[in-house]
C-alpha positions in Angstrom: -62.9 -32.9 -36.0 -60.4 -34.6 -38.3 -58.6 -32.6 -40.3 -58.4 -33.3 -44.3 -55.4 -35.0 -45.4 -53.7 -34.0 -49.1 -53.3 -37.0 -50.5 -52.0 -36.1 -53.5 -49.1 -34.2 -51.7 -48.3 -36.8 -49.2 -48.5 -39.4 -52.5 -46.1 -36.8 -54.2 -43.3 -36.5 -51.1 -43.4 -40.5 -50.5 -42.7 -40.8 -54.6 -39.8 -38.3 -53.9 -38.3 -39.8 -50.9 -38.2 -43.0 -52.7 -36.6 -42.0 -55.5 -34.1 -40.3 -53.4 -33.8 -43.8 -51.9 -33.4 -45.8 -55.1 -30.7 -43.1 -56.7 -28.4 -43.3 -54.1 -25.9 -46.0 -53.7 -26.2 -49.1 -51.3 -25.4 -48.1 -47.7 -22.8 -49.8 -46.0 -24.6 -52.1 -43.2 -20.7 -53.3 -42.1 -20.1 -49.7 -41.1 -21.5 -47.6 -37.9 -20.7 -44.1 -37.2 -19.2 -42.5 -34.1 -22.9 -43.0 -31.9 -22.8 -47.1 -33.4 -25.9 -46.2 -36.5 -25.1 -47.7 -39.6 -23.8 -45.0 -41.8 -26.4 -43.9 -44.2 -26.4 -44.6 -47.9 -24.1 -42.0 -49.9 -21.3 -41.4 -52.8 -18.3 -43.2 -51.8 -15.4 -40.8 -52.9 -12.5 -43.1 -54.8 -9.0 -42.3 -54.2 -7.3 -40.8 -57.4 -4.9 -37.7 -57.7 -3.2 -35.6 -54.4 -4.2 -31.8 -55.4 -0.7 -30.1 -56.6 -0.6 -26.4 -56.2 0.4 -24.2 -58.6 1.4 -20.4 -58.8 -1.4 -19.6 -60.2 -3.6 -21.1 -57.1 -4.7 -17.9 -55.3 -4.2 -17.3 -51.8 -7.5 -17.6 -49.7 -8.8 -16.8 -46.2 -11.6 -18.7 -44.0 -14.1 -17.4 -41.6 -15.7 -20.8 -40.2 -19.2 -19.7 -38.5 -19.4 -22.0 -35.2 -22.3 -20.3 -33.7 -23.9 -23.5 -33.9 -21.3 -25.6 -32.4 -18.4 -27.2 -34.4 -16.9 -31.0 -35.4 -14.5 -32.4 -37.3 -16.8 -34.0 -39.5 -18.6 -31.0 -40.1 -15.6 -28.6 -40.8 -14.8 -31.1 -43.0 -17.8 -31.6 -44.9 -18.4 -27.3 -45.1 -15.1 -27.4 -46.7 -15.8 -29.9 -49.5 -18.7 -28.5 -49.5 -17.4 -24.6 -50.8 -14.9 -26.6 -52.7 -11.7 -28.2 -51.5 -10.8 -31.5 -53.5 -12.8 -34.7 -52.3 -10.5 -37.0 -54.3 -6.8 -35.7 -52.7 -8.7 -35.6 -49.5 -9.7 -39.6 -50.1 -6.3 -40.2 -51.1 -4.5 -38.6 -48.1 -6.8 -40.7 -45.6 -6.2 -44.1 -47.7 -2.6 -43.0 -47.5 -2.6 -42.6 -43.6 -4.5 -45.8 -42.8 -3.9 -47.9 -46.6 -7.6 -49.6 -47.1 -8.9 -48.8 -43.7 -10.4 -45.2 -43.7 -12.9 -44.4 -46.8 -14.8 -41.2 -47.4 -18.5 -40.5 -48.3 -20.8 -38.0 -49.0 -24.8 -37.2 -49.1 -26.6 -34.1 -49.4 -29.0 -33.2 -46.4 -31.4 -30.9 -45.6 -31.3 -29.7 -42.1 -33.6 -27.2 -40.2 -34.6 -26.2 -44.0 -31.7 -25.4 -45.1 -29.3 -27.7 -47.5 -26.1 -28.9 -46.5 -23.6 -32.2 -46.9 -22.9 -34.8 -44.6 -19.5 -36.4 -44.6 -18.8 -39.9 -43.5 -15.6 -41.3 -42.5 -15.8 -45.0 -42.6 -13.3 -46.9 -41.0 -12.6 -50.3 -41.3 -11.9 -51.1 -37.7 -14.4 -52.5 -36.0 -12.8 -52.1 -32.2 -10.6 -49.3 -32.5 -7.1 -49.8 -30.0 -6.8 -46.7 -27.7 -3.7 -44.4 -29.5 -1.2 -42.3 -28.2 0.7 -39.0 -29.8 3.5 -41.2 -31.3 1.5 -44.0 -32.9 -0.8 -41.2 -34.1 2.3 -39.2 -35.9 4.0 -42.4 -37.2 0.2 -43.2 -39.3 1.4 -39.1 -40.6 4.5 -39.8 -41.5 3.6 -41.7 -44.7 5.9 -40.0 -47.3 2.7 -40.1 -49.8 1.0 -37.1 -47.3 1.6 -33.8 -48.3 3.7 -31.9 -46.1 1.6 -29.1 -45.4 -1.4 -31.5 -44.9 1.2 -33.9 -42.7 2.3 -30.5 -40.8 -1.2 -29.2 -39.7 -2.0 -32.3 -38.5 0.6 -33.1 -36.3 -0.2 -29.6 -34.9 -3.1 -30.3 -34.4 -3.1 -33.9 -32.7 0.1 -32.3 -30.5 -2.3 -29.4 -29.4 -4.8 -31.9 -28.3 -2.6 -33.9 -26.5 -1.1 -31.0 -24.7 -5.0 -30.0 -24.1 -5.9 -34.0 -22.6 -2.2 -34.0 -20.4 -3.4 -30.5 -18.7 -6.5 -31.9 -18.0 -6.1 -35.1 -16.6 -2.1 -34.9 -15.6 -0.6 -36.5 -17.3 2.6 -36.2 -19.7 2.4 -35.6 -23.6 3.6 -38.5 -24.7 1.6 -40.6 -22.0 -1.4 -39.4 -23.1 -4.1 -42.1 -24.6 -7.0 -40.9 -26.9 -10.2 -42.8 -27.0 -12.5 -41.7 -28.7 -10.0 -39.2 -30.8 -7.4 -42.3 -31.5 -10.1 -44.3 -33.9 -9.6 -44.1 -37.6 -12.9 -42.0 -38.2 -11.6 -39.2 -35.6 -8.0 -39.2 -37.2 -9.5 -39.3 -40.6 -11.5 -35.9 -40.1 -8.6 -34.2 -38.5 -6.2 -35.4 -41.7 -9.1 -34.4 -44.3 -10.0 -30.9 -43.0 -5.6 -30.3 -43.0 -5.9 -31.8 -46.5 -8.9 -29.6 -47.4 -7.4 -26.7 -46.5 -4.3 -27.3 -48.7 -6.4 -27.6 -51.8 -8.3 -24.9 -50.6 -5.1 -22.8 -50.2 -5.9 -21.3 -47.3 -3.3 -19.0 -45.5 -5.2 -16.9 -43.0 -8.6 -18.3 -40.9 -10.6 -17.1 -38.1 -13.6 -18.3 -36.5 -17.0 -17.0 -35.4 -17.3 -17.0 -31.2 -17.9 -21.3 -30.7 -20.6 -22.6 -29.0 -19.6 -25.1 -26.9 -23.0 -26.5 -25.1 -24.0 -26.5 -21.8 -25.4 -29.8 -19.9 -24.0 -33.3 -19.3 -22.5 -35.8 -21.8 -21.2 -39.1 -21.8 -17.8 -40.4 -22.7 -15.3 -43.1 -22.0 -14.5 -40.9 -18.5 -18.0 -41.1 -17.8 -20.5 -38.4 -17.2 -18.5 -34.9 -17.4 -20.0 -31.6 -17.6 -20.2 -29.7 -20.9 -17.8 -28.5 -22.1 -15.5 -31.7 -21.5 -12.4 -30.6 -19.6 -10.0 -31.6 -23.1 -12.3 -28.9 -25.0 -12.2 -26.4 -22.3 -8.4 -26.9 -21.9 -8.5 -26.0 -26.1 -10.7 -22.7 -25.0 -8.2 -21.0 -23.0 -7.3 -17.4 -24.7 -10.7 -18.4 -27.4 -13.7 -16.9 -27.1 -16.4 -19.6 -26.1 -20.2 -19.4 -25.3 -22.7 -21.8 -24.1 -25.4 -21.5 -27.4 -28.4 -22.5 -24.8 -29.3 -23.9 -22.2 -28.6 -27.4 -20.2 -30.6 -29.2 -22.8 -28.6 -28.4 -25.5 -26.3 -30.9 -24.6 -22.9 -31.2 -26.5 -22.4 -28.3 -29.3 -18.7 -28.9 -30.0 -15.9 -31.8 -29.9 -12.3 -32.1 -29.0 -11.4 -32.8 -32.9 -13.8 -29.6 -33.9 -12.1 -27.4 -30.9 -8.9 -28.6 -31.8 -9.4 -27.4 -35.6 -10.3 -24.1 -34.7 -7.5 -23.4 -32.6 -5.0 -25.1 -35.2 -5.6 -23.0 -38.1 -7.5 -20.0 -36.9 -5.5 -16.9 -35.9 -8.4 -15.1 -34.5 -12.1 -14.8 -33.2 -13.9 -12.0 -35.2 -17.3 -11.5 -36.4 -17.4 -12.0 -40.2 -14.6 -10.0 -41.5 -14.4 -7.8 -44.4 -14.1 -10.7 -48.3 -14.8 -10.8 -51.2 -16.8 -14.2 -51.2 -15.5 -17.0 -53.3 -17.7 -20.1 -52.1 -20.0 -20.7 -48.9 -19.9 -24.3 -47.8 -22.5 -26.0 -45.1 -21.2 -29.0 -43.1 -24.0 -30.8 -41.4 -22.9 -33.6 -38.3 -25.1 -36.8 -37.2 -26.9 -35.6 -35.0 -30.3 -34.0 -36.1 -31.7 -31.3 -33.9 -35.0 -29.7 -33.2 -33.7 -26.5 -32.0 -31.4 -25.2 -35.0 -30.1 -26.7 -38.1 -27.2 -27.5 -36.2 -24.3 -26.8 -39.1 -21.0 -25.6 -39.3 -20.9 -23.0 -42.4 -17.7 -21.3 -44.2 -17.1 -18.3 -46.0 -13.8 -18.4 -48.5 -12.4 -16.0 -50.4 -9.9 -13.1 -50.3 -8.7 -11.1 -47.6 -7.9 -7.3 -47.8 -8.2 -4.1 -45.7 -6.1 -0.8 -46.1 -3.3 -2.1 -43.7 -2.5 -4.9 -45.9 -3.3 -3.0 -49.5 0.7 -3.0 -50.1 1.0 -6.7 -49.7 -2.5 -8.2 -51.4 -3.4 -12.0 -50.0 -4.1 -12.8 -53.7 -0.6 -12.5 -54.7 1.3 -15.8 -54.9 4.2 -14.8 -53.6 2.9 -13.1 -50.6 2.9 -15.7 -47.4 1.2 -14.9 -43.9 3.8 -15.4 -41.2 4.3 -14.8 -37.3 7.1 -12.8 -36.0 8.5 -14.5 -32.7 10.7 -12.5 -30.8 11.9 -12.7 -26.9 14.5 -10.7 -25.3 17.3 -12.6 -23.4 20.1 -11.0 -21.0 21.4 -14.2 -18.9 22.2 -17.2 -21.2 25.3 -18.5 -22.2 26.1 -17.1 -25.3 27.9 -20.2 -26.2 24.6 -21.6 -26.6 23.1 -19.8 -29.3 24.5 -21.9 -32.0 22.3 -24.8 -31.1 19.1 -22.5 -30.0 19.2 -21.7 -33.1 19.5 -25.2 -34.8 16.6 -26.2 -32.8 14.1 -23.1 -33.9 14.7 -24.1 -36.7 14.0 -27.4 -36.6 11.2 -26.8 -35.0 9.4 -24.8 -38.2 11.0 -21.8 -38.3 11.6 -20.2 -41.6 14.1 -17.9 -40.4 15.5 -17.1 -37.0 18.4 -14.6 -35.7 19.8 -12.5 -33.1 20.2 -9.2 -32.3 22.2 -7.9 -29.7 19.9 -5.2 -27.8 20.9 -3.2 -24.2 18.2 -4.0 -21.6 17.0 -2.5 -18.4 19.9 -1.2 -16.0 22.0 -1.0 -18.8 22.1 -4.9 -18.9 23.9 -6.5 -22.5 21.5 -9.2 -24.3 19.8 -10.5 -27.3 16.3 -10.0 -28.8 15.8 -14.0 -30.5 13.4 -13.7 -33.3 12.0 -16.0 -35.1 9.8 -16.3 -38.2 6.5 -19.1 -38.7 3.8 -20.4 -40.5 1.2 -20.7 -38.2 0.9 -24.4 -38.2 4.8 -24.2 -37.0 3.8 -21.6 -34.1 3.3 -23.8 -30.9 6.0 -26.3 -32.0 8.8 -22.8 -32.4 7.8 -21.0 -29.4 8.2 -24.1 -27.5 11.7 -23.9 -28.9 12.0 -20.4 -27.3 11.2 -21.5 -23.9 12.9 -25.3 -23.9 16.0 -23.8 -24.8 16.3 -20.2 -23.9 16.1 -18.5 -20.1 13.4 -16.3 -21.6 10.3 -16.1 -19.3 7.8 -14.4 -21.9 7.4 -14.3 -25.6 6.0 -11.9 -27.7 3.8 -12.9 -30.9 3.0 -10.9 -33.8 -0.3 -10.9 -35.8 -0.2 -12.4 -38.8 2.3 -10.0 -41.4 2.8 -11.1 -45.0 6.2 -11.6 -46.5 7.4 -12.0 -50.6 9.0 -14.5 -51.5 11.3 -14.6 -55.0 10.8 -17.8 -57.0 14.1 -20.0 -56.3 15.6 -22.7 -58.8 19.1 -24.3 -59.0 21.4 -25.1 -61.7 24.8 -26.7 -61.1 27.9 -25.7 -63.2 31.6 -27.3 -63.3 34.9 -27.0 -61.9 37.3 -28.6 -62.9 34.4 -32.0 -62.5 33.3 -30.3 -59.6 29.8 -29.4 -59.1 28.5 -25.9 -58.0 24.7 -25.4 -57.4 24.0 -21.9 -58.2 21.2 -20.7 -56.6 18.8 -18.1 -58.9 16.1 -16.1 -58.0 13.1 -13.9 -59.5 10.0 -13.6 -60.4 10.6 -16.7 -62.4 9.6 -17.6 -66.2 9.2 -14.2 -68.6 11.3 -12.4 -65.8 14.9 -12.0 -65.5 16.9 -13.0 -62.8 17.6 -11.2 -59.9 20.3 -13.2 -58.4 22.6 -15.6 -59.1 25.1 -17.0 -56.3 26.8 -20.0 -55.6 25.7 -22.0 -52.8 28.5 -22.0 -50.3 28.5 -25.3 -48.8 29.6 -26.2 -52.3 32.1 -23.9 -52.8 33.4 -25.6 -49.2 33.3 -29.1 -50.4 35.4 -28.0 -54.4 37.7 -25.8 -52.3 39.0 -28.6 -50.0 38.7 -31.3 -52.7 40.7 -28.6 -55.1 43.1 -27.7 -52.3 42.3 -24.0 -53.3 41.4 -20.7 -50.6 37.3 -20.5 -50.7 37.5 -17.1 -52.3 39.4 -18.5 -55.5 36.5 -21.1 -55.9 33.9 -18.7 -55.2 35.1 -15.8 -57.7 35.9 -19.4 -60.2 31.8 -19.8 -59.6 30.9 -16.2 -60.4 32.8 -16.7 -63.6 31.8 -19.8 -64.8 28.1 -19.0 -64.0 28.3 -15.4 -65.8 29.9 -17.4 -69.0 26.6 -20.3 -69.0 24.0 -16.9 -68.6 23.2 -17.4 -64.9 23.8 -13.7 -63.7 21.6 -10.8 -62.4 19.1 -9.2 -65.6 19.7 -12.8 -68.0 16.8 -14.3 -68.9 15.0 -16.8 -66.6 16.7 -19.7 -67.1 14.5 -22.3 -69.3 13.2 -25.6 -67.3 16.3 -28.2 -66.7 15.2 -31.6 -67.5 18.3 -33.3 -67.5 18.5 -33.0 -63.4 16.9 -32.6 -60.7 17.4 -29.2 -60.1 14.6 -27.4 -59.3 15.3 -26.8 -55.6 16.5 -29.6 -54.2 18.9 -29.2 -51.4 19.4 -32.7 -50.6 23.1 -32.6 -51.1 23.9 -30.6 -48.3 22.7 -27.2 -49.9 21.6 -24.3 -47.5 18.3 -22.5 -48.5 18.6 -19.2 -46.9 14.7 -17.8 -46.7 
């Protein structure tokens, strides 16, 4: 028996799908995606303005749900998806790769449920086979942002580390395939750029799944997971998501993400919900919608009540510390230069007594938590310690900083103010001593001369604790640039 067919529905959804057609813009036939398709028709995102962030930008956490597996294309299209800036993101890729990397975006409907695709499109038809320093020199651009530039070279240095365990080689030896083409680098750069317009401080993730099953890659067949994202699992909580069909449910670049800018794995924490994005990948799947969804808003539970997420000047850091009885103490001088060059916003040293009575130093450090592999590297390159301990994320407050420079006898003296900044008063007010070095030599006068000479001058122009915050300075450029030399003590 033949069953009766509605054709005035069936008329209705073809009318509808080619609307849907006919409104969108022409697809790119030049282009493929990462499994050779042509990339399907969508709004091409133009390059325009990089995001700027202002203190007024709330502070916000992420809770990424990768229950269904996880991509970098995904990630990235949940998180234009609940709001980060498609136009900075566009301008940071063109910036990385000028002309060659483009971004586009379509809403889908997957498994029922709505989402957005992101494309994107390189203009490289045979992509060369990268390694770690190429990769950083495309980052270095002086037009990325640094937070953007700092997440991501994190994140591509985490992967590397993650290929060299698995196949043994060295860091800097290490070649990515299919992670060295444009598209791969451009959604690792756009989710880092995402994030910065999303102002994200604090993420965790959902427990991945990773897939079971065989896949192919440039290595051949390898089991699922791949040894680079199994390498990226250790200390994460993983699970399969099905069985051997399943196939792949997450990629290096998605693995990589999650363990770059999540502190944690937790089931959906306690927020108050700003915006819900849905990222949807290539592939289209019978068995689940197959998305990547995230939850952003702010952050708070009684432990953390004294120091609220949603207060600009409140940053989420990692205390470093390691205890040290048996190095050189002539040493610490450069361990110290090297933490910080590493990331570190602070570091110091505190002489401790140890076991037996033993004389050392407890090394502590403090770190964003893009800066946290790169700084306790630091500890263990340079130090004899054999363990590290790493704090949960704690919040510290920061004063606003700005600098104004005085004269001495045609010398000039940054001082260094801070406060709550504009409407407050100023809290304090010194000068910065690597200038009051330079005018005491130049002057042929004892440091503390030219330092009480600063005090003076600055009390005399209103630059002193409880004046008025000082009004903006447009005749220089002095809001907080140390590029002379200057010292910023965090």
């Amino acid at each position: 028996m033949t069953e009766a067919v509605d054709t005035e529905s069936l008329e209705a959804t073809l009318a509808a799908a080619v609307a849907e057609v006919s409104a969108q813009p022409e697809p790119h036939h030049h282009h493929v995606n990462a499994d050779g398709e042509p990339v399907a028709p969508g709004r091409r995102i133009e390059p325009g303005q990089v995001w700027l962030n202002t203190p007024e930008t709330p502070e916000r956490s992420l809770w990424i749900d990768a229950s269904e597996g996880v991509a970098g294309d995904m990630l990235l299209a949940a998180l234009i998806d609940a709001g980060a800036d498609a136009g900075s993101i566009a301008t940071v890729l063109d910036r990385v790769a000028p002309g060659k990397l483009h971004l586009q975006t379509r809403a889908v409907k997957r498994g029922g449920m709505a989402a957005l695709k992101v494309d994107v499109i390189a203009d490289e038809p045979e992509p060369p086979v990268r390694h770690l320093a190429e990769i950083e020199e495309m980052l270095d651009h002086s037009g990325v942002p640094e937070k953007t530039r700092d997440w991501a070279r994190a994140a591509f240095r985490r992967l590397a580390k993650a290929e060299a365990r698995a196949h043994g080689d060295t860091v800097d030896s290490v070649h990515f395939h299919e992670v060295g083409a444009l598209d791969s680098i451009g959604d690792i750069v756009g989710v880092c750029e995402a994030l910065r317009t999303l102002n994200i401080t604090s993420a965790t993730s959902s427990v991945v799944a990773v897939g079971a099953g065989q896949i192919q890659t440039s290595h051949g067949t390898l089991a699922v997971p791949p040894p680079a994202v199994a390498e990226l699992a250790r200390g994460w909580q993983i699970e399969a998501g099905g069985g051997p069909e399943v196939g792949e449910l997450c990629t290096p670049t998605g693995m990589t993400l999650i363990r770059t800018v999540c502190q944690a794995v937790e089931p959906l924490p306690s927020l108050l919900v700003e915006s819900v994005g849905r990222g949807a990948g290539t592939r289209i799947r019978a068995d689940r919608p197959g998305l990547v969804r995230v939850l952003i808003g702010t952050k708070g539970t009684a432990s953390v009540v004294e120091a609220p997420v949603t207060d600009p000047a409140v940053q989420a850091v990692h205390l470093i510390e390691a205890n040290v009885d048996d190095l050189d103490p002539r040493l610490w001088p450069a361990v110290y230069d090297r933490v910080l060059d590493a990331g570190a916003i602070d570091v110091w040293l505190t002489p401790i007594v140890m076991k037996k009575g033993r004389p050392g130093h407890t090394l502590s450090a403090l770190s964003y938590q893009q800066h946290l592999d790169a700084v306790t590297d630091a500890f263990v390159t340079h130090t004899s310690t054999i363990g590290i301990r790493i704090s949960a994320p704690g919040y510290r407050r920061v004063l606003q900083r700005i600098w104004r420079t005085i004269d001495l006898e045609g010398q000039p003296v940054r001082i260094k103010i801070s406060g709550d900044g504009p409407g407050a008063t100023i809290q304090q007010a010194t000068a910065e001593f690597v200038d009051v070095e330079r005018v005491a030599r130049v002057l042929d006068q004892p440091q503390r001369i030219v330092l009480a000479r600063a005090g003076v001058e600055a009390w005399s122009e209103g630059l002193y604790p409880g004046a008025p915050w000082p009004a903006p300075d447009l005749s220089e450029d002095a809001e907080g640039d140390a590029s002379q030399g200057g010292e910023i003590n965090e």
